[in-house]
Biopython code that builds the backbone (N, CA, C, O; Angstrom):
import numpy as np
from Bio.PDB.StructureBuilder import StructureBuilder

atoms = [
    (1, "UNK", "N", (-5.177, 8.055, 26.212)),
    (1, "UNK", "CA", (-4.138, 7.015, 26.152)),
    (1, "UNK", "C", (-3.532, 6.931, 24.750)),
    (1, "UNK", "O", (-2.327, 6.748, 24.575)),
    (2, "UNK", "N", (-4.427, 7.075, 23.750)),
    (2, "UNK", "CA", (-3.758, 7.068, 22.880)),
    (2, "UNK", "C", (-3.093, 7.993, 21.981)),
    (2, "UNK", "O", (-2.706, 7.564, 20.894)),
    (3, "UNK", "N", (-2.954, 8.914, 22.219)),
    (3, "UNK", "CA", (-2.038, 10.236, 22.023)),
    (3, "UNK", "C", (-1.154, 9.838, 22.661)),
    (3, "UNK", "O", (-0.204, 9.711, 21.888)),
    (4, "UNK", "N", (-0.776, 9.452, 23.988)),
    (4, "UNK", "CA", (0.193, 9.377, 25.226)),
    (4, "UNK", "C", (1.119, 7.939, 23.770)),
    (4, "UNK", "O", (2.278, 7.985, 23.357)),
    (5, "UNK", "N", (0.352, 7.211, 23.512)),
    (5, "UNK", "CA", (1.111, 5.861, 23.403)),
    (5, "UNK", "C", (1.862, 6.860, 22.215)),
    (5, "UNK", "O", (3.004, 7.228, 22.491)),
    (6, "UNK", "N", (1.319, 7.279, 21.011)),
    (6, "UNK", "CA", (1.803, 7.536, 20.057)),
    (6, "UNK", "C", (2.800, 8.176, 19.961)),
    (6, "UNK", "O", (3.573, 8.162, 19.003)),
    (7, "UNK", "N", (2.908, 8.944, 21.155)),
    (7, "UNK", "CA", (4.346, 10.128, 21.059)),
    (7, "UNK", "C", (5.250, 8.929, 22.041)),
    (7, "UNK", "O", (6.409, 8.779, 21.653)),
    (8, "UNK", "N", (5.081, 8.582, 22.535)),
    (8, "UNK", "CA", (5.745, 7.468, 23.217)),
    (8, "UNK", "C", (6.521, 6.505, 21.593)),
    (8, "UNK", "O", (7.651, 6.354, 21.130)),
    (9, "UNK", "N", (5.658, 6.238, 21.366)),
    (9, "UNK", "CA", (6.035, 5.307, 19.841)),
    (9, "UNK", "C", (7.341, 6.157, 19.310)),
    (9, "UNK", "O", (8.479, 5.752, 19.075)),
    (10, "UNK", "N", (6.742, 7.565, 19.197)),
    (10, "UNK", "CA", (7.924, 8.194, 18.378)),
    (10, "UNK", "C", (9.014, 8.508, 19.372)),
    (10, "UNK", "O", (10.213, 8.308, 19.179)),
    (11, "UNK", "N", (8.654, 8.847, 20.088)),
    (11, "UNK", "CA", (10.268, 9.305, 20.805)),
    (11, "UNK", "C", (11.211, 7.849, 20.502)),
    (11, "UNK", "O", (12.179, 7.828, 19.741)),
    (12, "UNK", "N", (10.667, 6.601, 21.316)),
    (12, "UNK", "CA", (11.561, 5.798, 20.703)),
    (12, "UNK", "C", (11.853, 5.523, 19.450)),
    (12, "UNK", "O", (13.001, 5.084, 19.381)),
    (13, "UNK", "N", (11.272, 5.590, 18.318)),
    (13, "UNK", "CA", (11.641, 5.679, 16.878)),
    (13, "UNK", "C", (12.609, 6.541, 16.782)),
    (13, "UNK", "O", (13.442, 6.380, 15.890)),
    (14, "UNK", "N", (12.732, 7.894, 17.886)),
    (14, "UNK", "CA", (13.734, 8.402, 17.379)),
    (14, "UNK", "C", (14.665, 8.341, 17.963)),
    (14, "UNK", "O", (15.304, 8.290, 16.912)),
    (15, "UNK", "N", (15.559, 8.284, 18.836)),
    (15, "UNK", "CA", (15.871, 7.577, 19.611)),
    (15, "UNK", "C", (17.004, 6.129, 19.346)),
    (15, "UNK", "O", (18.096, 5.735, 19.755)),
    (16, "UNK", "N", (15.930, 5.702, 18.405)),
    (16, "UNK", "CA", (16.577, 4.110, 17.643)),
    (16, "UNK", "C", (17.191, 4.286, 16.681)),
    (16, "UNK", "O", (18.074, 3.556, 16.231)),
    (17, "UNK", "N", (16.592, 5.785, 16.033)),
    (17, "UNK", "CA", (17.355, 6.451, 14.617)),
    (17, "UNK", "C", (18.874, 6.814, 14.957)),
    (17, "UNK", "O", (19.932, 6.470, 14.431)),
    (18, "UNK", "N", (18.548, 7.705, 16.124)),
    (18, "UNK", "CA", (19.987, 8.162, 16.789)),
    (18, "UNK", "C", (20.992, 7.094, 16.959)),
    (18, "UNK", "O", (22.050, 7.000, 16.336)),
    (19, "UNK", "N", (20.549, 6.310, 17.859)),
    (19, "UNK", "CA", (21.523, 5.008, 17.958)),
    (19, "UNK", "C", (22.161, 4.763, 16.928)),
    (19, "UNK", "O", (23.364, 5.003, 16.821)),
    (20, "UNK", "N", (21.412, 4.223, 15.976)),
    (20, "UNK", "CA", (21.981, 3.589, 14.670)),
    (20, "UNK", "C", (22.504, 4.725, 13.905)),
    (20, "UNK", "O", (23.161, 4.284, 12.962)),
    (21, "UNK", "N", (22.488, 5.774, 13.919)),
    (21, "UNK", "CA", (22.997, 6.954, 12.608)),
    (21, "UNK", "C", (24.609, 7.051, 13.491)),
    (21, "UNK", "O", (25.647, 7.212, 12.850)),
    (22, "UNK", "N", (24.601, 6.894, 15.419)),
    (22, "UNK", "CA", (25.810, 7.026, 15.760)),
    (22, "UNK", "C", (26.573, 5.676, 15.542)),
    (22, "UNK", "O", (27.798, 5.738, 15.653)),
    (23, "UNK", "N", (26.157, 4.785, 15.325)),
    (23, "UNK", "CA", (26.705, 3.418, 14.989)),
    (23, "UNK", "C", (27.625, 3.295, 13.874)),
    (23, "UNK", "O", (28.714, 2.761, 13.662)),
    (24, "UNK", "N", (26.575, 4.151, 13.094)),
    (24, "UNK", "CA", (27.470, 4.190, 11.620)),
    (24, "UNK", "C", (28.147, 4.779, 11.184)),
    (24, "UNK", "O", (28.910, 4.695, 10.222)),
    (25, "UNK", "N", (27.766, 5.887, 12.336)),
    (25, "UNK", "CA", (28.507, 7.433, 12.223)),
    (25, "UNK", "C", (30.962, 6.517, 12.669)),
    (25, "UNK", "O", (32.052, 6.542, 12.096)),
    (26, "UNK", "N", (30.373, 5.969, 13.929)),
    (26, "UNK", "CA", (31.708, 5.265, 14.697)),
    (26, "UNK", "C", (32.672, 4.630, 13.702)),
    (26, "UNK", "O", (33.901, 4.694, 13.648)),
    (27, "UNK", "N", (31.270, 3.630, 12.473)),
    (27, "UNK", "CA", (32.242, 2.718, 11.687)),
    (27, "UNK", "C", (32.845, 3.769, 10.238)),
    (27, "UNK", "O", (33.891, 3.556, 9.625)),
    (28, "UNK", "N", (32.238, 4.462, 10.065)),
    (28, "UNK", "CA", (32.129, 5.406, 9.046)),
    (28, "UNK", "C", (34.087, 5.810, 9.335)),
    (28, "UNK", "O", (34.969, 5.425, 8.567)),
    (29, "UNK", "N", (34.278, 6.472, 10.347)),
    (29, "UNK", "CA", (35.068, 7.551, 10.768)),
    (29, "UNK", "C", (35.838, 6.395, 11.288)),
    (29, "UNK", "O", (36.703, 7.160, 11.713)),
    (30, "UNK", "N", (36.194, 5.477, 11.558)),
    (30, "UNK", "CA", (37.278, 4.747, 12.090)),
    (30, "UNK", "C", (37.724, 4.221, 10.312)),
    (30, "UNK", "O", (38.694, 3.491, 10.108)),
]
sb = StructureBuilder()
sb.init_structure("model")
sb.init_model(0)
sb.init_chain("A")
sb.init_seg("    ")
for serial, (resi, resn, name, xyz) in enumerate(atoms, 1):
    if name == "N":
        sb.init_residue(resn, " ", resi, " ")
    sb.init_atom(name, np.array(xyz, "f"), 0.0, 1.0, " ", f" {name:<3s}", serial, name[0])
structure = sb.get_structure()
């Protein structure tokens, strides 16, 4: 289980990175 949780942890960490790097990426370029 806890291997399972941890890569779980990261995918969404990354994931949340993406979001926000395209967020800024949108305000950046407008």
């Amino acid at each position: 289980n806890l291997p399972s949780h941890r890569v779980l942890e990261k995918i969404g960490m990354e994931k949340y990175e993406e979001k926000e790097k395209m967020f800024w990426w949108r305000i950046n370029k407008i």
